[in-house]
Residue, then its C-alpha position, 0 to 999 in steps of 0.5 A: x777307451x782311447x784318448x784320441x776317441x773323445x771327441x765332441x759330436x759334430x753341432x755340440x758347439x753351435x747346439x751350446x751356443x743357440x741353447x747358452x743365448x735363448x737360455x740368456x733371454x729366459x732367465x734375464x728376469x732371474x739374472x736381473x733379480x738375482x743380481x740385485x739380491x745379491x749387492x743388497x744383502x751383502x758386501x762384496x762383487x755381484x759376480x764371484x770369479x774363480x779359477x778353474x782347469x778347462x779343455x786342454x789344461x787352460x784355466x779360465x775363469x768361471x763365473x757364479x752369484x757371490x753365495x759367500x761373504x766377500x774374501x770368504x775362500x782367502x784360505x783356500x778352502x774350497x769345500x762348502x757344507x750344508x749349514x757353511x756359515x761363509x754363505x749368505x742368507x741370500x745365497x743358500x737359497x740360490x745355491x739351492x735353486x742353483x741360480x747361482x750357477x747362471x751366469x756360466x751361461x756366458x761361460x758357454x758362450x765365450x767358449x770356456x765350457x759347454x752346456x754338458x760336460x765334466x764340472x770344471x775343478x780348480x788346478x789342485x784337485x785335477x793335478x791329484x787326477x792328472x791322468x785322469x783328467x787328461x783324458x776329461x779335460x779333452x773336453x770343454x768342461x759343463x754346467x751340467x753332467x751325470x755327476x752334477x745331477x748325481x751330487x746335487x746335494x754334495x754339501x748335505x753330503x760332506x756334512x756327514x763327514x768330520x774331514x770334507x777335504x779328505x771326504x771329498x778329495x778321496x770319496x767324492x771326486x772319485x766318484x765323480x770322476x767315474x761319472x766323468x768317464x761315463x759321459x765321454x763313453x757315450x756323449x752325443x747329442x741325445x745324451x746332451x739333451x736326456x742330461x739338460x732335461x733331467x737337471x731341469x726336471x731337478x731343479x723344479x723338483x719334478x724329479 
């Protein structure tokens, strides 16, 4: 494949957009709830922002519910296992329900990402994958994709390893990248919506 063939279907960006602000208007109960929870239990920001590599090698900053005592990745690590002590009461459960990732809702309606596509990685890993991800990146990045409902539980994962940065970075985002590849193979609008509906299906646990 190409690089000049990955290319968004025609109506990605506006499906993104009605999706992203009836998505907004469901879940603001949950955004509300989760928000409080969180600058209650802890100290710290409610919104936790990090940089992250978007279309075209622009960074941008992604937004997530602080999971983590505030200044836990000071020295840069950026892999979180099952059990991570930086991670709060509150935020393993909205880690596992992956409420946390709700506020990228407004991520997608800025335009830094859309709702399916490659996960968005910080600037080390993708200049590891530069080739890779030159092709990826032709793309916004998503909150959700194969690899996302693949890894779903990457934490438990690189639990099982003695080095999680090596494991990830050698293993993981390999796989992932491949998974990447997948979706820019076939993306279309049916491919959005079978990815967005299996995700749901994950996070109520009907699958």
């Amino acid at each position: 494949m190409q690089n000049n063939q990955v290319t968004a279907y025609p109506g990605k960006r506006t499906f993104d957009i009605i999706i992203s602000f009836c998505g907004i208007i469901v879940v603001l109960p949950l955004l509300i709830a989760s928000a409080i929870l969180v600058k209650v239990s802890s100290k710290g920001p409610v919104i936790y922002r990090q940089q992250r590599i978007g279309r075209n090698f622009n960074p941008f900053l992604i937004y997530k519910f602080r999971t983590m005592r505030q200044n836990s990745d000071a020295d840069g690590n950026t892999c979180t296992i099952k059990g991570d002590p930086r991670v709060t009461p509150v935020g393993r459960f909205l880690r596992k329900t992956k409420m946390d990732e709700l506020p990228q809702l407004f991520n997608v309606i800025t335009g830094d990402m859309s709702l399916v596509g490659p996960r968005p990685e910080v600037e080390r890993y993708v200049q590891m994958f530069r080739s890779d991800y030159a092709e990826i990146l032709r793309v916004r990045p998503g909150i959700t994709d194969y690899a996302a409902i693949e890894y779903r539980d990457e934490e438990t994962i690189l639990a099982g390893y003695e080095d999680h940065e090596k494991a990830y970075r050698e293993e993981i985002l390999p796989a992932k990248i491949r998974l990447y590849r997948k979706y820019l193979e076939n993306i279309s609008f049916s491919t959005d919506l079978r990815i967005l509906l299996s995700t749901v299906w994950r996070v109520l646990g009907v699958s």
